[in-house]
C-alpha beads as a LAMMPS data file, in Angstrom:
LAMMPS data file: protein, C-alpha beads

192 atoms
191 bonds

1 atom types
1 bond types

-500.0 500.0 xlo xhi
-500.0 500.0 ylo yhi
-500.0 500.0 zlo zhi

Masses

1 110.0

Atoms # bond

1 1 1 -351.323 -390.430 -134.311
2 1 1 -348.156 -391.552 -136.564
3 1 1 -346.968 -395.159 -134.197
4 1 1 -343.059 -394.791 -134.272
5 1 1 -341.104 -397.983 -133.534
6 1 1 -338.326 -398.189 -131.190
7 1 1 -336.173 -397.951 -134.116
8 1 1 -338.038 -394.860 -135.252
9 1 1 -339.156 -396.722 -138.395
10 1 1 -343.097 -394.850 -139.355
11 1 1 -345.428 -397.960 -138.112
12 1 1 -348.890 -398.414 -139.940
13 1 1 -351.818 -399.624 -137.812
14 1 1 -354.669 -401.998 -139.429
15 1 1 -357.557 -403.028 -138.354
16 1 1 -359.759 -405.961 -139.597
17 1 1 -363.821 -406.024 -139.091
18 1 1 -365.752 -409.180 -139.772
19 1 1 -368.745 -408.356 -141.917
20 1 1 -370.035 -410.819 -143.506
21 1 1 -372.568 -410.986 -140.662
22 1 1 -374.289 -407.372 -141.486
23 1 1 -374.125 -408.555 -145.500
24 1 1 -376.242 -411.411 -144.294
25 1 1 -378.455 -409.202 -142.549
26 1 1 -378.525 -406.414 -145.964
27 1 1 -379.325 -409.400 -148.053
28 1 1 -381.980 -410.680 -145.221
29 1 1 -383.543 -407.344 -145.584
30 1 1 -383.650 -406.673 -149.432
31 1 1 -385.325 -409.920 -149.528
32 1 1 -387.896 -408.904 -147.139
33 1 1 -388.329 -405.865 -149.025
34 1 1 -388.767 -407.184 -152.556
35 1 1 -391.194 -409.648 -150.980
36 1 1 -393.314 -406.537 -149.571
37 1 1 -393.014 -404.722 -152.619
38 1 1 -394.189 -407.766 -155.073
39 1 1 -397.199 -408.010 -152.545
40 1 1 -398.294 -404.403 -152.302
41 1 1 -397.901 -404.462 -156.459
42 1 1 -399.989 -407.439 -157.183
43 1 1 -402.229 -407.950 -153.967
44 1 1 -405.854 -408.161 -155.385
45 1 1 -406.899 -406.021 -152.354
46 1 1 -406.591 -402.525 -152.615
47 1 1 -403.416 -400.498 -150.339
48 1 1 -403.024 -397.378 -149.278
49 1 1 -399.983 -396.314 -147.248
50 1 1 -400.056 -393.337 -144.553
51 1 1 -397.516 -390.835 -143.052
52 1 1 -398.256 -390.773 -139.272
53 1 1 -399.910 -387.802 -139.667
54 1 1 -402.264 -388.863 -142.191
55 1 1 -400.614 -387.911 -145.403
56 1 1 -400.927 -390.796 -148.427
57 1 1 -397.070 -392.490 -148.982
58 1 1 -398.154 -394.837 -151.673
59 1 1 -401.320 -396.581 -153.051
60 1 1 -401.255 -399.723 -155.269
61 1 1 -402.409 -400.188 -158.636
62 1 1 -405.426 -402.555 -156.983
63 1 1 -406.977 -399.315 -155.325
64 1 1 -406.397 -397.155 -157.904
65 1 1 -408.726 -399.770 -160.089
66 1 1 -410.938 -399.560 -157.147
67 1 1 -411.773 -395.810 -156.751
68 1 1 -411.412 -395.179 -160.566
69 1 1 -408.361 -393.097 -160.619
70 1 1 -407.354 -391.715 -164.119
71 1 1 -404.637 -389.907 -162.955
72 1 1 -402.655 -391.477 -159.604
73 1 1 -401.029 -387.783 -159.543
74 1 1 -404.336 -386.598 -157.917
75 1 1 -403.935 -389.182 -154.938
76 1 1 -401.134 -387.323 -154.037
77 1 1 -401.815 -385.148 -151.017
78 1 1 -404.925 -386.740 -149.853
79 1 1 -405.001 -387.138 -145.980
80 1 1 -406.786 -389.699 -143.950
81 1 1 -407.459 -387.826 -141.269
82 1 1 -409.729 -385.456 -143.825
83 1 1 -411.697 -388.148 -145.307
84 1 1 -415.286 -387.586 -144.556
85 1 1 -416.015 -391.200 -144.656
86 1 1 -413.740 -392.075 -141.474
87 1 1 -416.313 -391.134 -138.047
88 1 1 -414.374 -389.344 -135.628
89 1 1 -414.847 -392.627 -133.293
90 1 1 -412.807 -394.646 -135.858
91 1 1 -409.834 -391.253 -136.023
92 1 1 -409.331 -391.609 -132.300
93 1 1 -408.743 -395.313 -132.030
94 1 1 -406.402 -395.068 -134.663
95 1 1 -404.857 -391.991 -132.934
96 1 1 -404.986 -394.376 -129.746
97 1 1 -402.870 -397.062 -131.753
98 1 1 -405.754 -399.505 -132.813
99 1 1 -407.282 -401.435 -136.235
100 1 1 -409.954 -400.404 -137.186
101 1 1 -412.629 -402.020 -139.841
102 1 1 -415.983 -400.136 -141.557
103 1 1 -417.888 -400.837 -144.611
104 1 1 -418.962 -397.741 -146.832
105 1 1 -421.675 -396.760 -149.548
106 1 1 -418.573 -394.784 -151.894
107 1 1 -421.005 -392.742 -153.975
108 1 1 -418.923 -392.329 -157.544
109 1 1 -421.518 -390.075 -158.762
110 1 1 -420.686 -387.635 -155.887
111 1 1 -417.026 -387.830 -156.420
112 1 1 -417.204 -386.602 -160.062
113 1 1 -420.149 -383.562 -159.148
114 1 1 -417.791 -382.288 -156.328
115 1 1 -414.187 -382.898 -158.528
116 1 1 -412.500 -384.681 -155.771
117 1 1 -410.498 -386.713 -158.606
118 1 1 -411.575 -387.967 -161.857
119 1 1 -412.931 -391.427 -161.995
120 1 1 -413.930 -393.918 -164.785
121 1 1 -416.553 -395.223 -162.278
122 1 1 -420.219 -394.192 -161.781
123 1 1 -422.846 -395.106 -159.553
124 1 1 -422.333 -396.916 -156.079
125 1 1 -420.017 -398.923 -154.924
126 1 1 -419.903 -401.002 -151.053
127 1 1 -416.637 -400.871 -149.972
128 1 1 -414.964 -403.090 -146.929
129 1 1 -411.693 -401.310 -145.223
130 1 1 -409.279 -401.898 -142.632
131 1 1 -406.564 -399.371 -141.771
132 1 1 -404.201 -401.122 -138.743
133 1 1 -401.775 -398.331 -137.376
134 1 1 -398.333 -399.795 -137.825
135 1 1 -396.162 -399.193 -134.683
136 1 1 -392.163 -398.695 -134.394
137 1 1 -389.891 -400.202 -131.686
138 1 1 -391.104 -397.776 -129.243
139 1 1 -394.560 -397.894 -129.237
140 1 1 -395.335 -394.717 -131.904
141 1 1 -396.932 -394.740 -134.867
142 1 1 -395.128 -395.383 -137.295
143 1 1 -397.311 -395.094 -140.518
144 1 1 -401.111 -396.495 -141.313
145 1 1 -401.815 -399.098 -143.510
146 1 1 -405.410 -399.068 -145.018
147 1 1 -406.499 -402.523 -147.040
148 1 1 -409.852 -401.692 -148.687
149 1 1 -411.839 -404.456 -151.041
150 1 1 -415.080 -403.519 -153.269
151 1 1 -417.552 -406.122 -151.863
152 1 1 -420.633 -404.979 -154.122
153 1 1 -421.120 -407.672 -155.610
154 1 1 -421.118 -410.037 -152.440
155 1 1 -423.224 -408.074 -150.756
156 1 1 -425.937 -407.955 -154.653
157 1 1 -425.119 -411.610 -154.118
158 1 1 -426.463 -412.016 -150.179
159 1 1 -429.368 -409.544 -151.045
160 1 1 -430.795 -411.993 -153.635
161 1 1 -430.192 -415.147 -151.157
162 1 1 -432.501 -413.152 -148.880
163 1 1 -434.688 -412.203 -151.459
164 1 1 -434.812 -416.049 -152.525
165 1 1 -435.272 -417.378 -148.952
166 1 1 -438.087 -414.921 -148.104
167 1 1 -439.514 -415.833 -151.769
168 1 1 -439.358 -419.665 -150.736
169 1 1 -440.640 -418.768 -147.068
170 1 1 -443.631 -417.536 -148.666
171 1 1 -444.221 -420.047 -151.071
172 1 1 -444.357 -422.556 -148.335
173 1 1 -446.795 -420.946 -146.301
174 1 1 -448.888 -420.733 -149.231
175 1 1 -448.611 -424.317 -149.833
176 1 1 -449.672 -424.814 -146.083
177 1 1 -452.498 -422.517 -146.864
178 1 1 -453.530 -424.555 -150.029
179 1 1 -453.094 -427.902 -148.510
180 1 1 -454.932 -427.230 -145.460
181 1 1 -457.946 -425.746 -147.937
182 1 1 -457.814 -428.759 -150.229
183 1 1 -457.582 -431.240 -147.002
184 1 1 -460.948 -428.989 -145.174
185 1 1 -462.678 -429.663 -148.849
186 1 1 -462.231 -433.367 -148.858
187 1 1 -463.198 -433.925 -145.490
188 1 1 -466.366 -431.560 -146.169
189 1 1 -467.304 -433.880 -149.558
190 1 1 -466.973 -436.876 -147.665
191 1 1 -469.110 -435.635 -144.623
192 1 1 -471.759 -434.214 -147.359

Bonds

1 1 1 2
2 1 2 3
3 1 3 4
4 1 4 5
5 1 5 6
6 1 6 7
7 1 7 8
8 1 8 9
9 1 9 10
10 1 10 11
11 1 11 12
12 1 12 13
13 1 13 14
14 1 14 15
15 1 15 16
16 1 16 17
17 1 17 18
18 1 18 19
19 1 19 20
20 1 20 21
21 1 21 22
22 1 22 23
23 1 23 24
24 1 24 25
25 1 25 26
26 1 26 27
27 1 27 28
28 1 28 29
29 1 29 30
30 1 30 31
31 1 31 32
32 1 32 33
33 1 33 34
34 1 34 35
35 1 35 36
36 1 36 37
37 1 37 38
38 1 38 39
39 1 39 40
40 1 40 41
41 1 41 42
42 1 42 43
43 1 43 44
44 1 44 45
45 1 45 46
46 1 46 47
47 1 47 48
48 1 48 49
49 1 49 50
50 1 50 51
51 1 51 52
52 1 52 53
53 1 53 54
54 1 54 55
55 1 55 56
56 1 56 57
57 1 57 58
58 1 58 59
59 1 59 60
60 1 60 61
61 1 61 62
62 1 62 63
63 1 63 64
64 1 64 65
65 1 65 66
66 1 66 67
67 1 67 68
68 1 68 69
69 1 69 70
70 1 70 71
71 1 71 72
72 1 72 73
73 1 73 74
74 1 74 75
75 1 75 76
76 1 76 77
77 1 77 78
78 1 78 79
79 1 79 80
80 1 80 81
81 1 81 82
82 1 82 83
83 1 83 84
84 1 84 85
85 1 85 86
86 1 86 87
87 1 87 88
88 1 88 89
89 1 89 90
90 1 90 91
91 1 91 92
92 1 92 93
93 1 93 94
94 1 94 95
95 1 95 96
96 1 96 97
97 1 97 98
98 1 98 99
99 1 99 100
100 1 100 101
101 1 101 102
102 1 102 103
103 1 103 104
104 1 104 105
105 1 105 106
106 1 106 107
107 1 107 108
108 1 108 109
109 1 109 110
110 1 110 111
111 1 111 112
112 1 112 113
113 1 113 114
114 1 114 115
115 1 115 116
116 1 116 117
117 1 117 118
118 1 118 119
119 1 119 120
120 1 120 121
121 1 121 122
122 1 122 123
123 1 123 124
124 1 124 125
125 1 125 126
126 1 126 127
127 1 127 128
128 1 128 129
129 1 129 130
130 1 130 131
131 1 131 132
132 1 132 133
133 1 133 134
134 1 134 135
135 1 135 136
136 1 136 137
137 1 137 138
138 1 138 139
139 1 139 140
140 1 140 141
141 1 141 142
142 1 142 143
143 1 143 144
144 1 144 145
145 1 145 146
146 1 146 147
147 1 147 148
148 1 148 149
149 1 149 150
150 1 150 151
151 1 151 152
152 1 152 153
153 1 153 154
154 1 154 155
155 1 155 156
156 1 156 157
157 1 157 158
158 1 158 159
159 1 159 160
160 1 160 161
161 1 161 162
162 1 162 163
163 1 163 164
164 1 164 165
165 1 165 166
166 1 166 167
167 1 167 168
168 1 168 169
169 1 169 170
170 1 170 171
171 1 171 172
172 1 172 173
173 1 173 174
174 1 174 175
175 1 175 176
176 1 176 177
177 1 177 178
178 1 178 179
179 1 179 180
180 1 180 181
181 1 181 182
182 1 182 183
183 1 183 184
184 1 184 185
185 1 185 186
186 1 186 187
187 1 187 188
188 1 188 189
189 1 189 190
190 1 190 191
191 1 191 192
């Protein structure tokens, strides 16, 4: 496509895009992204990231503290769709595009017997976890995003308010008991 001028002088064709507009919109987005980023590092709950087929992108250094993990190499590979702790009722909503949200018993003990990874943790733990399938413009699955917090301690902490209640419950009815003996012995002594 050489342009030739009437005068058969070579011509040379330029053209000018605006695009400042789509550097807004680069610097819009690396924003966004270093905002995500500084939240998935230092969120104090625990993040896993999912493939849509299951396979673990990325895990933060929260859940790593929660499970124990020595070694974050041996995360690599795990797949959701394998863990025996997520009920095939809770694998098809999330296959059908919706949150789910389960508490677990996470036996440590069990994890070290069987070698699934190696963990600095023993004993039990109760963990609380959402995973919330994140969708693309179309409607598809895009990736999962599993949030997972280790509520032992809350629920040690509810167990002993029950504890206490029922402790207090039964103290009162005792006190009942005693008052309505004491209050049957003075009417006896002054009938007597």
């Amino acid at each position: 496509y050489p342009f030739i001028d009437s005068d058969g002088t070579e011509l040379v064709l330029e053209i000018g895009v605006d695009i400042s507009e789509l550097k807004q919109t680069e610097k819009k987005l690396l924003e966004s992204k270093k905002r995500f980023e500084s939240l998935f590092d230092y969120s104090p709950i625990g993040i896993e990231v999912y493939d849509q087929n299951g396979r673990l992108l990325d895990i933060n250094a929260t859940c790593l503290d929660i499970f124990g993990v020595i070694h974050p190499e041996q995360a690599k590979g795990f797949n959701l769709f394998e863990d025996r702790h997520l009920k095939d009722e809770l694998r098809l909503k999330l296959q059908n595009k919706e949150p789910v949200s389960f508490q677990i018993d996470f036996d440590f003990d069990l994890i070290q017997s069987k070698q699934f990874y190696e963990s600095k943790k023993t004993g039990m733990a109760i963990l609380d976890v959402t995973i919330v399938p994140i969708l693309d413009e179309e409607q598809n699955i895009k990736f999962y995003m599993l949030q997972v917090q280790d509520i032992t301690e809350h629920k040690q902490a509810e167990q002993k308010l029950i504890d206490s209640k029922e402790i207090l419950k039964e103290s009162e009815e005792k006190l009942q008991q005693s008052n309505e003996r004491f209050n049957l012995a003075m009417r006896a002594s002054k009938d007597g």
